[in-house]
LUMZAKE-595423 format. One line per field, with one value per atom (N, C-alpha, C, CB): residue number from 1; residue in one letter; x negated, z negated, y. Coordinates in Angstrom, 3 decimals. Each point is the difference from the previous one (the first is absolute). Glycine has a CB too. Example, Ala and Ser with C-alpha at 12.3 -4.5 7.8 and 13.67 -1.06 7.14 Angstrom:
2
n	(1|1|1|1|2|2|2|2)
res	(A|A|A|A|S|S|S|S)
px	(-13.190|0.890|-0.900|1.892|-1.542|-0.820|0.770|-1.184)
pz	(-7.800|0.000|0.000|-1.246|1.966|-0.060|-0.730|2.145)
py	(-5.690|1.190|1.200|-1.173|2.223|1.190|1.090|-0.628)
//
This chain:
75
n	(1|1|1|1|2|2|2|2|3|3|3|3|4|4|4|4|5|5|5|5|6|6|6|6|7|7|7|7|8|8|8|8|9|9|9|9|10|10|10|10|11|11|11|11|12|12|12|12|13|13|13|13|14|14|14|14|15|15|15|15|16|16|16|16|17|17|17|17|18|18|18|18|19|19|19|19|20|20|20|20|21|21|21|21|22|22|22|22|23|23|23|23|24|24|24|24|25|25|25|25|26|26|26|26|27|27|27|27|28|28|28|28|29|29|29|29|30|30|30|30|31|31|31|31|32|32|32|32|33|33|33|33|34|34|34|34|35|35|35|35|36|36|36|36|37|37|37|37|38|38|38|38|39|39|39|39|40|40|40|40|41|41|41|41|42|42|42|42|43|43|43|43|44|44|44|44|45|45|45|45|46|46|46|46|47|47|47|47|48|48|48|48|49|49|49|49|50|50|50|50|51|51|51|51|52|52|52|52|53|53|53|53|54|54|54|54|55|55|55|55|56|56|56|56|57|57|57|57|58|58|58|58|59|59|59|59|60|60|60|60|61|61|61|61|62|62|62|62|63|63|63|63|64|64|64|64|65|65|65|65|66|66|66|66|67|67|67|67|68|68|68|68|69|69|69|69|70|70|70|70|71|71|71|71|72|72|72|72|73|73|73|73|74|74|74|74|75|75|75|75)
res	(X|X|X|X|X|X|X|X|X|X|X|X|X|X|X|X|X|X|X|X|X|X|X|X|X|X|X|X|X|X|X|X|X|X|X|X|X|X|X|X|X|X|X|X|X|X|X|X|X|X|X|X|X|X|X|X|X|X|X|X|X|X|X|X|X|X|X|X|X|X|X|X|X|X|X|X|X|X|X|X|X|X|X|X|X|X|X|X|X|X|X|X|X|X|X|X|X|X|X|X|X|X|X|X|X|X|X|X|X|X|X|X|X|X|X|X|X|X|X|X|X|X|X|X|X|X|X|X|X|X|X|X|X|X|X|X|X|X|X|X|X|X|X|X|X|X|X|X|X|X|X|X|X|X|X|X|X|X|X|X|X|X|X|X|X|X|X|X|X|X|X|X|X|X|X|X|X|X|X|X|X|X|X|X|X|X|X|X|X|X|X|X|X|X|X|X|X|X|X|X|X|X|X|X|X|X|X|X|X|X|X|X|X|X|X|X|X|X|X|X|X|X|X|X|X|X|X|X|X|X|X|X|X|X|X|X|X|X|X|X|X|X|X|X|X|X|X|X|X|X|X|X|X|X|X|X|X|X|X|X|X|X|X|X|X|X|X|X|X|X|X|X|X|X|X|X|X|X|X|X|X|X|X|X|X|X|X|X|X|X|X|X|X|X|X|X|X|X|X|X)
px	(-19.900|1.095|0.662|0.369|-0.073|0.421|1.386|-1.581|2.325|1.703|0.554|-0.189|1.577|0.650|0.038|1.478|-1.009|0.288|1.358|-1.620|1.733|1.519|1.189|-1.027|0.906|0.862|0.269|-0.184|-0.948|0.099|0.579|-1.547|1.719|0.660|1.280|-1.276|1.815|1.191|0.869|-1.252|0.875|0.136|0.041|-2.297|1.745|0.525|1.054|-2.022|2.007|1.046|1.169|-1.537|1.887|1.145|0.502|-0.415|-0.680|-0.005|1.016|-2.397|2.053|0.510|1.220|-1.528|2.278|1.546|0.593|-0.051|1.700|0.841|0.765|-0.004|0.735|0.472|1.289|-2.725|3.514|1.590|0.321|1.009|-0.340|0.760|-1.436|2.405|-1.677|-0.968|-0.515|0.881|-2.050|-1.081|-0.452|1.139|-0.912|-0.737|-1.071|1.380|-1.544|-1.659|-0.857|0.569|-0.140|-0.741|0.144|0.222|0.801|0.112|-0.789|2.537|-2.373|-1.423|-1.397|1.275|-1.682|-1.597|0.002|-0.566|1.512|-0.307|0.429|-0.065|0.778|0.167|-1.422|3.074|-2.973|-1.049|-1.599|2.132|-2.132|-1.596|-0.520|0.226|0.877|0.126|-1.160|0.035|0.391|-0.015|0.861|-1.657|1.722|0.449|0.215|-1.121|2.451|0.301|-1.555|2.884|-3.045|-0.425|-1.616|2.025|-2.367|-1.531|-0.132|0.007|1.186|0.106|-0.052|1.097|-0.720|-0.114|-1.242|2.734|-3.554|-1.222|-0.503|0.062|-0.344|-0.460|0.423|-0.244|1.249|0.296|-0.804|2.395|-2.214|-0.791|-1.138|1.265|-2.203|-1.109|-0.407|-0.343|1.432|-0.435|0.434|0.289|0.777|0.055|-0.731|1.329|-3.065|-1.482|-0.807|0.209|0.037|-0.892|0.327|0.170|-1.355|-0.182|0.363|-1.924|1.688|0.391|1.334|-1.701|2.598|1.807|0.014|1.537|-1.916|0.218|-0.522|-1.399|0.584|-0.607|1.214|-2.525|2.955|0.879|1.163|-1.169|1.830|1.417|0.194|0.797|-0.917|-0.309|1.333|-2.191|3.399|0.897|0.673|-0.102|0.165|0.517|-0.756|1.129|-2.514|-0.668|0.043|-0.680|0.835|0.346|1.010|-0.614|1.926|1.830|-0.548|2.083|-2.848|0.187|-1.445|1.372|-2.123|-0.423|0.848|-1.567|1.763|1.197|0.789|0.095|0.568|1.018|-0.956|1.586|-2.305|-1.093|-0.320|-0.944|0.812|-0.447|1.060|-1.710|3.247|1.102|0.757|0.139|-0.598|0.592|-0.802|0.944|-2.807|-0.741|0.546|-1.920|2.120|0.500|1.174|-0.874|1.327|1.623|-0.148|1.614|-2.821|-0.310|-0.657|0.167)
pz	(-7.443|0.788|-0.781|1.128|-0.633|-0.137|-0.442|1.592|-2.664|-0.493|1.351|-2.720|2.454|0.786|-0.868|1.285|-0.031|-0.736|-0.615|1.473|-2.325|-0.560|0.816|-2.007|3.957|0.319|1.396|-1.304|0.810|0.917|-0.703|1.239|-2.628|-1.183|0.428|-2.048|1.690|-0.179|1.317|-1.415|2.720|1.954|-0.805|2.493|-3.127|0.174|-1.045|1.017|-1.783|-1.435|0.911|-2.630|3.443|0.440|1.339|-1.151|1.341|0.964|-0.071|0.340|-1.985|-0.798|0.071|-1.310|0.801|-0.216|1.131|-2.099|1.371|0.736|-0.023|-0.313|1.558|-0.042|1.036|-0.213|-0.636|0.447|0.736|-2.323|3.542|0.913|1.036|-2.089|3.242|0.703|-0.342|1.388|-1.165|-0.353|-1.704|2.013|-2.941|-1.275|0.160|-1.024|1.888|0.146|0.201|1.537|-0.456|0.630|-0.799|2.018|-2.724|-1.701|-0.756|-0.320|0.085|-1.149|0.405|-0.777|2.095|0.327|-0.439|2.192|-1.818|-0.287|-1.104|1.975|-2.867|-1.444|-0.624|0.076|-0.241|-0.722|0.186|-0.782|2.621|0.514|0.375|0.740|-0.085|-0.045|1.778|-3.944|4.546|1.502|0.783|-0.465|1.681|1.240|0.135|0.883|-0.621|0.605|1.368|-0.723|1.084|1.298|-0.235|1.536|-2.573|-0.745|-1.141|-0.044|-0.504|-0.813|0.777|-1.572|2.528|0.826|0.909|0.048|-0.054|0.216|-1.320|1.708|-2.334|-1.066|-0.134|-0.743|0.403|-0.271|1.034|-0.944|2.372|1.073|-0.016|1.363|-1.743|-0.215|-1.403|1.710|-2.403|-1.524|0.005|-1.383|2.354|0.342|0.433|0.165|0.435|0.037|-0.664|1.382|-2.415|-1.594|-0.555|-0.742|0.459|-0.372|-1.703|2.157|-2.473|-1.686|-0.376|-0.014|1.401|-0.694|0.230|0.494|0.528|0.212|-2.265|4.253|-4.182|-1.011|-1.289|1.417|-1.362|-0.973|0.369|-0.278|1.011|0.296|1.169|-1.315|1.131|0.923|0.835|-1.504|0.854|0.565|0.533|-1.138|0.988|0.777|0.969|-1.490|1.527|1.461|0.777|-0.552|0.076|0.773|0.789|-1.684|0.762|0.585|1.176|-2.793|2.575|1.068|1.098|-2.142|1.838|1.315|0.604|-0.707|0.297|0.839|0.774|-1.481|0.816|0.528|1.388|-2.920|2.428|1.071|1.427|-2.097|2.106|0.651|0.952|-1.544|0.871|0.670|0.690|-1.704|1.501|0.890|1.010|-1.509|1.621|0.898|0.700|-0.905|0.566|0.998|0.806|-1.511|0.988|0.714|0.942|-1.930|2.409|0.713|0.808|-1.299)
py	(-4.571|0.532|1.143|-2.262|3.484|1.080|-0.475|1.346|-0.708|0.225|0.434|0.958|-1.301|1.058|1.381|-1.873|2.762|1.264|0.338|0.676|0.373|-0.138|0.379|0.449|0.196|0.018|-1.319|2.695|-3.546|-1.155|-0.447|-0.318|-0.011|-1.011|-0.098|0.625|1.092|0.828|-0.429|2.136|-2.518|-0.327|-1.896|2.624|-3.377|-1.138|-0.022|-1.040|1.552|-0.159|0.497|0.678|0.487|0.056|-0.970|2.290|-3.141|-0.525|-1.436|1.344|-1.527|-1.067|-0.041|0.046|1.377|-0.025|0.251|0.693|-1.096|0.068|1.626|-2.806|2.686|1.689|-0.507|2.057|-0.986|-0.514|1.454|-1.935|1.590|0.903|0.577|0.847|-0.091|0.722|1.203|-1.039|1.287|1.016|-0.231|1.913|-2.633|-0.050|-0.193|-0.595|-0.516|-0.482|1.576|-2.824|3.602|1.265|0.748|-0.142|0.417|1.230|-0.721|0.978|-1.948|-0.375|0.235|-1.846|1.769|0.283|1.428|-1.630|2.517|1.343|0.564|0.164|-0.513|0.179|-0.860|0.170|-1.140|-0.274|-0.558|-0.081|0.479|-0.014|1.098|-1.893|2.415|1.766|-0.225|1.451|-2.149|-0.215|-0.478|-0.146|0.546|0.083|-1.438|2.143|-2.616|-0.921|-1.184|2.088|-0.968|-0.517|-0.204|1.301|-0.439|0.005|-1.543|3.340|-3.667|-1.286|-0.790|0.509|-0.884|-1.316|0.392|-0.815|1.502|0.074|-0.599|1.968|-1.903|-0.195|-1.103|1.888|-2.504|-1.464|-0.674|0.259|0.059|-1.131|-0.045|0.145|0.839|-0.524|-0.704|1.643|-1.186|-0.650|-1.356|2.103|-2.866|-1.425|-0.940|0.798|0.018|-0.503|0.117|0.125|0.517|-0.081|-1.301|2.552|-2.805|-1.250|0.095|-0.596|1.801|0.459|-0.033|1.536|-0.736|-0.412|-1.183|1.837|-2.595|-1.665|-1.055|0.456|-0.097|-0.157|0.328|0.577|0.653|0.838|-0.538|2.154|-2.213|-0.544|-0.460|1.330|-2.874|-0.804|-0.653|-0.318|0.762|-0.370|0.943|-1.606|2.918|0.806|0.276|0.666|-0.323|-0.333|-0.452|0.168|-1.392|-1.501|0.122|-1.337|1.633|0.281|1.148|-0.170|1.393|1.284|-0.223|2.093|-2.847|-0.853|-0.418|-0.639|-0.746|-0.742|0.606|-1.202|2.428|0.936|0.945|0.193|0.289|0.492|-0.655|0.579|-2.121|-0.569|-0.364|-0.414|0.171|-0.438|1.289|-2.086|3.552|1.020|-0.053|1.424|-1.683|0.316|-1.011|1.149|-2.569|-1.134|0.204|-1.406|2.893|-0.127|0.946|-0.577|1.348|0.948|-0.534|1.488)
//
């Protein structure tokens, strides 16, 4: 099985922390992923079916599944 890459790493490590007030979360993708709001959560959703971040960090996957699954249920 293939690594992740270093800006899939970089998408769960910020995925991890916490971020205080509105818009930090969205200034941090673009300060320090240096992408588009709307291009990161592309990227995160399909990287929540890699079986490699599941593997790599198994509990934040887990938490933004869950979370995934309970907006589609509310639609």
């Amino acid at each position: 099985m293939d690594d992740l890459t270093p800006r899939e790493l970089a998408i769960l490590a910020l995925e991890g922390r916490g971020f205080a007030g509105p818009g930090a979360k969205e200034r941090a993708i673009r300060e320090q992923l240096g992408l588009a709001p709307v291009r990161y959560y592309q990227l995160l959703n399909a990287l929540l079916d890699d079986p490699r971040a599941l593997a790599h960090a198994p509990v934040t996957v887990n938490r933004l599944r869950r979370v995934r699954e309970s907006r589609r249920a509310e639609r």
